[in-house]
N, C-alpha and C positions, 0 to 999 in steps of 0.2 A: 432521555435527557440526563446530562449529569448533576448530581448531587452537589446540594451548595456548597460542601468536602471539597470535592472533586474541582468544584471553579473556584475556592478559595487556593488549595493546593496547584492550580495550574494558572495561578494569576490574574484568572478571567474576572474576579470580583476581588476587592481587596480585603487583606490579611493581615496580621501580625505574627508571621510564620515566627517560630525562635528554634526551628529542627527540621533537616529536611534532606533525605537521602534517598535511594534509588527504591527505598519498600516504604515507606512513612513519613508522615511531616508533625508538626506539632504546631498549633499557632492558639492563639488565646481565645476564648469566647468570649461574645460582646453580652454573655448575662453571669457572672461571675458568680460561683457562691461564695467565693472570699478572692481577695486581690490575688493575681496571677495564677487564677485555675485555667487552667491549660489541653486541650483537647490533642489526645495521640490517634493519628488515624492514619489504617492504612493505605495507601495511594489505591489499590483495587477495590472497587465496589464491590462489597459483599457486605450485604446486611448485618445477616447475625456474627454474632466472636463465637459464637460456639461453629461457624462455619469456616473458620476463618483456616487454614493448613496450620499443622504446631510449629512447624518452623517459622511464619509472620508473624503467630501468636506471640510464641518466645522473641520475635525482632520486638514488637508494638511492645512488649513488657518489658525489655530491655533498656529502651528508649524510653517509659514510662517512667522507670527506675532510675535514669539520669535525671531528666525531668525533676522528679520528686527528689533528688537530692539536691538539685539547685535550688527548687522554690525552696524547702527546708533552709540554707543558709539565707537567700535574699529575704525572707521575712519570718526568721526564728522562730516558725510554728514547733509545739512540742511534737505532732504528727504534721504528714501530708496523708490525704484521704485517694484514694482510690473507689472508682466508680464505673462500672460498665451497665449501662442503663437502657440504653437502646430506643427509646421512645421517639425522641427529638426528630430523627434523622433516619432515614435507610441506609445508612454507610456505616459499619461498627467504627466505634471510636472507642476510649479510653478517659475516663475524667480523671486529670490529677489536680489537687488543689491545695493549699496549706490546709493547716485545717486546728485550731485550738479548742472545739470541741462538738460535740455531737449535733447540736444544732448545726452546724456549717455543712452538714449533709444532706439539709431538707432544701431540696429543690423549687420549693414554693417561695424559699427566700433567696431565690438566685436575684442581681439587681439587673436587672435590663435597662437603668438608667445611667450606666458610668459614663462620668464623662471621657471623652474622647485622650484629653491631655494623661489623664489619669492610666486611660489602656496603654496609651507610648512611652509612656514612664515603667510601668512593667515589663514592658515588653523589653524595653534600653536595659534593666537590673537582670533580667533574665538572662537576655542573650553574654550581657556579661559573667553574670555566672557559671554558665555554660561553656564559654571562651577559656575557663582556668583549667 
């Protein structure tokens, strides 16, 4: 069966995709640790990133690296955090998030409660920043 990745990226469940090309997509998680953390994955299921070819690796980092330079302008974090964690999901993904201090990396305080208007609101500054 595919991976809720895998039916978010192929439309089968819905998404707030904000990237999305022929090796990777990027769409927002609905447990954010800070507004507009963003999840980079790539379209082939394969669990681990350390499995992943260097060449996807280098796309998903690439794409990571945009990612974290838009979330940086749309909410003036002095960092964006980078995360590869692997628990959540059997499909390697990529955590990018603003991030203004070291707490914003404890995953015990991601909110699983946002509201809905709140995620489409990121999601509309995102894709705009990402459009320049």
């Amino acid at each position: 069966m595919a991976t809720i990745f895998t039916q978010i990226i192929n439309g089968d469940i819905p998404g707030r995709i904000v990237w999305s090309d022929d090796r990777v997509a990027a769409f927002l998680t609905i447990a954010p640790l800070t507004p507009g953390h963003t999840l980079v994955v790539p379209r082939e299921e394969i669990d681990e990133w350390t499995d992943l070819p260097a060449d996807l690796l280098g796309h998903v980092m690439t794409v990571s690296h945009r990612i974290g330079a838009a979330l940086k302008q749309v909410y003036g974090s002095p960092r964006v955090g980078l995360v590869v964690a692997g628990f959540e999901v059997p499909h390697a993904h990529v955590h990018v998030f603003p991030a203004w201090e070291m707490a914003d990396f404890d995953f015990a305080r991601a909110d699983a409660n946002v509201a809905a208007e709140r995620l489409d609101e990121d999601h509309k500054r995102i894709l705009a920043a990402l459009a320049h």
